[in-house]
GUDO-64929 format. One record per residue (C-alpha): residue number from 1; x, y, z; residue in three letters. Coordinates in Angstrom, 3 decimals, padded with zeros to 6 digits. Layout:
N
  num        c1        c2        c3  residu
  NUM         X         Y         Z     ALA
...
REM end
This chain:
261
  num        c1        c2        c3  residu
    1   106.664   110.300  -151.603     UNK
    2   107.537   113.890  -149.931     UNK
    3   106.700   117.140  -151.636     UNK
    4   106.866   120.443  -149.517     UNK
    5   103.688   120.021  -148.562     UNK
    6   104.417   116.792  -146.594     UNK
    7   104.763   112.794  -147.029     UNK
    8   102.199   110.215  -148.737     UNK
    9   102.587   106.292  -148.770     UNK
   10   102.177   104.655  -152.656     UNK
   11   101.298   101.283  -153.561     UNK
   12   102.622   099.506  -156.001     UNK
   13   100.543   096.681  -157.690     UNK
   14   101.338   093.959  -160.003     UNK
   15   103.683   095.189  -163.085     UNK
   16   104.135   098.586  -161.462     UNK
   17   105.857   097.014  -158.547     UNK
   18   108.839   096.094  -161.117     UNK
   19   109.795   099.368  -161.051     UNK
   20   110.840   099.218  -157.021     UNK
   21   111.912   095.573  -157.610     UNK
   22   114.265   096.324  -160.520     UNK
   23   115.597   099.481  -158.833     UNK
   24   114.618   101.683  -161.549     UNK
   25   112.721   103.869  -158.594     UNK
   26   115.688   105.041  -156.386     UNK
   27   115.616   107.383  -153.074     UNK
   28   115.929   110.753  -154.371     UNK
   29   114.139   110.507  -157.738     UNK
   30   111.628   112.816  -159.012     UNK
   31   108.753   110.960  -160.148     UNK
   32   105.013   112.159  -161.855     UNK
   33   102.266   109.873  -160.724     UNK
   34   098.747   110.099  -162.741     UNK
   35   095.662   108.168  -162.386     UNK
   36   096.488   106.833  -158.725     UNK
   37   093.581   106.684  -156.476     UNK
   38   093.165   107.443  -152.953     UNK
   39   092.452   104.759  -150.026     UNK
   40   092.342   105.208  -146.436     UNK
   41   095.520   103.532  -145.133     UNK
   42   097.613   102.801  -141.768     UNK
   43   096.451   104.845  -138.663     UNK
   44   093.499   106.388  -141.413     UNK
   45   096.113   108.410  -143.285     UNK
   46   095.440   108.938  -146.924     UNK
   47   097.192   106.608  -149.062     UNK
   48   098.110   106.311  -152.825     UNK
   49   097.268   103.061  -154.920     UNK
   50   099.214   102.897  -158.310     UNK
   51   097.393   100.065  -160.094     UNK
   52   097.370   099.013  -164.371     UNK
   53   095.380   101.942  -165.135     UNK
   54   097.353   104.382  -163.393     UNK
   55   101.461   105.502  -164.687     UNK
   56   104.899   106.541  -162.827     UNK
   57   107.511   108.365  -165.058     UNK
   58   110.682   108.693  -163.072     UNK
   59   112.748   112.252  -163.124     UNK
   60   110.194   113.541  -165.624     UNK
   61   111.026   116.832  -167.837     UNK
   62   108.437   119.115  -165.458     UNK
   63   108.804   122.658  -164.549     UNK
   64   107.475   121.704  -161.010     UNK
   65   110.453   119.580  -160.287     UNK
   66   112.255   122.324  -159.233     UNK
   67   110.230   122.881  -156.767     UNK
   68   110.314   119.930  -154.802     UNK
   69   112.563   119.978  -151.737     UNK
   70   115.408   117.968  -151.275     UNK
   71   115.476   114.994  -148.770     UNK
   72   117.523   115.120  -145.640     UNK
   73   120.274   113.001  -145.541     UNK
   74   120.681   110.436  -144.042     UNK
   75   123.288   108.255  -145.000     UNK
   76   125.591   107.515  -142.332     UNK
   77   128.951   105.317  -141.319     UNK
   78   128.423   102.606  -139.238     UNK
   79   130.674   103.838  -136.459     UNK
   80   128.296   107.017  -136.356     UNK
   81   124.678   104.738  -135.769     UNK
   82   123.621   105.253  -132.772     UNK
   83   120.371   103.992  -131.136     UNK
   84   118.721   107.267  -131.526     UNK
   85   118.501   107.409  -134.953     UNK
   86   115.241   107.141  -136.424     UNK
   87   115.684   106.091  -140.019     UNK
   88   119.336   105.664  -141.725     UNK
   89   120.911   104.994  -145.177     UNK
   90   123.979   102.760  -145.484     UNK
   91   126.257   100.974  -147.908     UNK
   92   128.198   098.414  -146.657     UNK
   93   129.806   094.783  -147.558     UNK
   94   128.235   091.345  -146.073     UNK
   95   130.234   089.212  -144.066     UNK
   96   127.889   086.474  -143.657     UNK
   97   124.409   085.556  -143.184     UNK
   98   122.565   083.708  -141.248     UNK
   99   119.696   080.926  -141.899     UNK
  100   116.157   082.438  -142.144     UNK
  101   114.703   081.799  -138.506     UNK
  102   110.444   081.438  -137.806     UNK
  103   109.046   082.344  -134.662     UNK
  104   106.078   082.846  -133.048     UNK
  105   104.029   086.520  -131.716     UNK
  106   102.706   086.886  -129.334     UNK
  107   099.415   086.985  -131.339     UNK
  108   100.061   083.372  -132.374     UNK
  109   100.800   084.589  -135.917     UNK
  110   104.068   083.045  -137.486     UNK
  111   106.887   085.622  -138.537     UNK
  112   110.169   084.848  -140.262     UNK
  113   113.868   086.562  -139.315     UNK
  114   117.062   086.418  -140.375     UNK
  115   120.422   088.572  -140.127     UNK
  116   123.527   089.634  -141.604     UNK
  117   126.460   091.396  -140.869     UNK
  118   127.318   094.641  -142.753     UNK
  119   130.952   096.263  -142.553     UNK
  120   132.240   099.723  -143.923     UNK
  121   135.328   101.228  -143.035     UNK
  122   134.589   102.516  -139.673     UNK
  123   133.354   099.060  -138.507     UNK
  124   131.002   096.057  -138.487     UNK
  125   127.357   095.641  -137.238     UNK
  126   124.112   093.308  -137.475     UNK
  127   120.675   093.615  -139.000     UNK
  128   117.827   092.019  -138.922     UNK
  129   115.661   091.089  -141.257     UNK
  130   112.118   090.576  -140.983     UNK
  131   109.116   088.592  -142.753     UNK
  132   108.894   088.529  -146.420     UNK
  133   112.574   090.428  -146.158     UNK
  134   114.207   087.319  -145.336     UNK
  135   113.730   086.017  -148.477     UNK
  136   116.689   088.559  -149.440     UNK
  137   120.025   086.224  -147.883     UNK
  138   119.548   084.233  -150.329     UNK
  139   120.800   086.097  -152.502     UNK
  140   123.944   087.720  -150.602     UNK
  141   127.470   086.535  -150.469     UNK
  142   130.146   087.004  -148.314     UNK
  143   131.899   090.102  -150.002     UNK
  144   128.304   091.088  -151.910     UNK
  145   128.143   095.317  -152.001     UNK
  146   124.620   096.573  -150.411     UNK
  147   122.855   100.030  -149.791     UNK
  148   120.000   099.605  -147.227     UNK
  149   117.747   102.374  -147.331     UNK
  150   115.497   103.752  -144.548     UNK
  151   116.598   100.700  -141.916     UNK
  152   115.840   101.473  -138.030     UNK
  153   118.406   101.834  -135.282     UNK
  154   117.700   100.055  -132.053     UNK
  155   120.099   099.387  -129.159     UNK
  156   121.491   095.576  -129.306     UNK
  157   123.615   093.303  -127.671     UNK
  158   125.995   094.964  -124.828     UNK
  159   124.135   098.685  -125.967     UNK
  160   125.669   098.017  -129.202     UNK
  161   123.814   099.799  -132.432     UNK
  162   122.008   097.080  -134.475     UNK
  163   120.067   097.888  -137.510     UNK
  164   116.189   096.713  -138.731     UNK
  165   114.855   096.108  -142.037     UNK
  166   111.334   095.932  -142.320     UNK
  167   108.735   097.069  -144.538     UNK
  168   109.392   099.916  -144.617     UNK
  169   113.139   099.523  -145.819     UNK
  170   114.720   098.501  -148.863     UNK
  171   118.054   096.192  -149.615     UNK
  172   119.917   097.240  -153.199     UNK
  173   122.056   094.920  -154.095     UNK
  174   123.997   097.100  -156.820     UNK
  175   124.586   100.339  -154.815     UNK
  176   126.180   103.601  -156.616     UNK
  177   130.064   102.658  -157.648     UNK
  178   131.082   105.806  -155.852     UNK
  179   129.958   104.431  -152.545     UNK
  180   130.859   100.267  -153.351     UNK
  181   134.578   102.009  -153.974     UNK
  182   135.226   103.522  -150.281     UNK
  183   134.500   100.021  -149.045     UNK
  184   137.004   097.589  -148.134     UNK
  185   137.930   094.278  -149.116     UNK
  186   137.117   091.199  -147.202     UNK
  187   140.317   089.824  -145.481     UNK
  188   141.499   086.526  -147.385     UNK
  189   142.672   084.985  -144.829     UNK
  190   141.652   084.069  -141.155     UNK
  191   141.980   086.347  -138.444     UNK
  192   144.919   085.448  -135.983     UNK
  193   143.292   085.348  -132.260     UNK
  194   145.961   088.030  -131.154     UNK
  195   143.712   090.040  -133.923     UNK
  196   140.508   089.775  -132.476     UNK
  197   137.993   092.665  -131.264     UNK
  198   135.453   092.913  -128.893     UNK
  199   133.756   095.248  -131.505     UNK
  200   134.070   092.380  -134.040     UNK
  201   130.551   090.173  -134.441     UNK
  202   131.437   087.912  -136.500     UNK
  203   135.008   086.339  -137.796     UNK
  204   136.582   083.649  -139.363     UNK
  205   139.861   082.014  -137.690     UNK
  206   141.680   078.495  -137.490     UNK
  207   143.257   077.226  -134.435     UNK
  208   143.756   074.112  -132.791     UNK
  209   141.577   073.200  -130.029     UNK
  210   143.814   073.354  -125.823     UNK
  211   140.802   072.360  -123.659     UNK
  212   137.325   071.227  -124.011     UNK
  213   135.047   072.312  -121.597     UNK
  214   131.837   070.019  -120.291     UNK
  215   128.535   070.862  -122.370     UNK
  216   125.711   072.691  -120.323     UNK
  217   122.154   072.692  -120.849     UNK
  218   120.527   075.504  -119.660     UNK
  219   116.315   076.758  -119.775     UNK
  220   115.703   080.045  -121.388     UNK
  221   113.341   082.622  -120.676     UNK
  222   110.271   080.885  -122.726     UNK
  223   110.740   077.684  -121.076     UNK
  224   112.797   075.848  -123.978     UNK
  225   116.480   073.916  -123.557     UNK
  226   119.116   074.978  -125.018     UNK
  227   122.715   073.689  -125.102     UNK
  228   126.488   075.678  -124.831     UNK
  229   129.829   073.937  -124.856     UNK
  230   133.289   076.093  -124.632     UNK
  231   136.263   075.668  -126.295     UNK
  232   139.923   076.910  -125.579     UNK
  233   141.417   077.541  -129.471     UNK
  234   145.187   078.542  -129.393     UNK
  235   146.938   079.290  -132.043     UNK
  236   151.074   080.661  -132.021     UNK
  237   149.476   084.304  -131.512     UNK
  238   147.468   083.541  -128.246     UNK
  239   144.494   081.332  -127.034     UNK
  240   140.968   082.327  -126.547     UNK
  241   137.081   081.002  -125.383     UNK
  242   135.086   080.195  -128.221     UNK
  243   131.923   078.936  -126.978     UNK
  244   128.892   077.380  -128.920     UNK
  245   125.272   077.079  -128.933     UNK
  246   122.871   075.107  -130.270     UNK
  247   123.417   072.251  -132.735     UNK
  248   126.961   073.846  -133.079     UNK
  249   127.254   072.514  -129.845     UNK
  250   126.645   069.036  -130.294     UNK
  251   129.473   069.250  -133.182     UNK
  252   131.650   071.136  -130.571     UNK
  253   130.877   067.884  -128.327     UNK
  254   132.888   065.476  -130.980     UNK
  255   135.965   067.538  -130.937     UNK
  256   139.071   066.128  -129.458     UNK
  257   142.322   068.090  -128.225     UNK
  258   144.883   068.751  -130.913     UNK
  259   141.974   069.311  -133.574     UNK
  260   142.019   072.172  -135.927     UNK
  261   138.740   073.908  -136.445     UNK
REM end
C-alpha cells in the first residue's frame, strides 16, 4: 500500500486473501483498511496483517481519498524493457509455456520454475516464474490475454530483456479490454523459415528434415550430461539449424531424411 507518506506491505489471511485471488483488489485502487495489526516484517520493517477480525473496502466513499497520490506508471511495451528497469507492468498474449521445472539452492532447499513467452505488438520475450507461481501455466493457453503486474527486469540470454515473477508480482488472467484489444492475434499458421527472427524465442514451423547431424553429449557447468542433436529443416522458402536438447533430442535421434516435423 503507498500513501504520501510512503509504502507498507499487507497480509492477507485466509478469506481476505480472496479478494487478491479473485482480482477484486487491482493496482491503483483506493482501499480503507481497519482493525489490521502491526508485525515486524522483512529486513524489520513494519508490516500490516489483515486477518478475520480485521476489513478491506475497496475505492471507499472517503474524503481522504483525494488525497492519496497517484502511482507512477509503469506499464511498458515489451520492445521498451530494458534490464534497468526495476519493477514493470505489462499486458501481453502467451505463446506457450513451458513444464514446471524443480531445482535445487544452493541452501539445499527445493524451488520450483517455469516460463512462458509473452508477445505485444512491439515484440516477444520470456519470464520466469518462480515457486508457488508456477502453479499459474496451468492455467494459460496459447493465445490466453495476461497483465503481469510489478515483474522484474533482468538481462537474459544474448543481453536480451527477460522478465521475473516472484512474490512480489502478480499474473491477471482477465486484463482491462482496452489493453487485451491493442494486442495481436496469434498467427494460424506456421511460420515459413524465410520468416524467422533472431528476436523470435519461440515459434512454430513445419519443414521436412535435409540432414541429420550426429548427437553430442556434452557436461555442464554442475557436473550433469546433457544431450544436443541438430537438424537441417528446409522447406520451399529456405533451410535452417534447428537443434535440440534434452529428451527432445533422443526423439530428434529417430528422425530420418525426408520427414516432416
Amino acid at each position: 500500500l503507498q500513501d504520501k507518506t510512503g509504502q507498507i506491505r499487507i497480509a492477507l489471511w485466509n478469506d481476505k486473501a480472496s479478494l487478491i485471488e479473485g482480482n477484486k483488489v487491482r493496482k491503483g485502487d483506493a482501499v480503507q483498511v481497519k482493525d489490521a495489526y502491526v508485525r515486524q516484517g522483512l529486513n524489520k520493517q513494519p508490516e500490516l496483517s489483515l486477518g478475520m477480525r480485521g476489513s478491506l473496502l475497496v475505492n471507499p466513499d472517503d474524503p481522504r481519498v483525494s488525497d492519496l497520490p497517484p502511482l507512477v506508471e509503469t506499464k511498458v511495451r515489451i520492445a521498451d524493457l530494458k534490464p534497468e528497469l526495476t519493477e514493470v507492468d505489462i499486458t501481453g498474449r502467451v505463446v506457450t509455456t513451458s513444464d514446471i521445472r524443480e531445482f535445487e539452492r544452493p541452501d539445499g532447499t527445493t524451488g520450483k520454475v517455469a516460463s512462458l513467452i509473452l508477445m505485444d505488438s512491439t515484440g516477444q520475450v520470456r519470464v520466469s516464474l518462480w515457486d508457488e507461481r508456477t502453479e499459474l501455466v496451468k492455467d494459460l493457453k496459447s493465445g490466453t490475454a495476461v497483465k503481469l503486474e510489478n515483474v522484474s527486469v533482468r538481462s537474459g540470454l544474448r543481453n536480451r530483456p527477460e522478465l521475473s515473477l516472484g512474490s512480489r508480482g502478480r499474473l491477471l488472467l482477465n486484463p482491462p479490454e482496452q489493453e487485451v484489444a491493442e494486442l495481436p492475434e496469434l498467427p494460424e499458421r506456421p511460420f515459413k523459415l524465410e520468416e524467422l527472427e533472431a528476436s523470435m524465442p519461440t515459434v512454430d514451423l513445419a519443414a521436412r528434415v535435409r540432414r541429420k547431424l550426429p548427437l553430442q553429449e556434452f557436461k555442464r557447468d554442475d557436473g550433469t550430461s546433457g544431450k544436443v542433436i541438430s537438424v537441417i529443416l528446409a522447406d520451399e522458402t529456405g533451410t535452417a539449424r534447428a537443434s535440440f536438447w534434452g529428451g527432445a533430442a533422443e526423439l530428434a535421434q529417430k528422425l530420418e531424411l525426408n520427414d516432416i516435423v
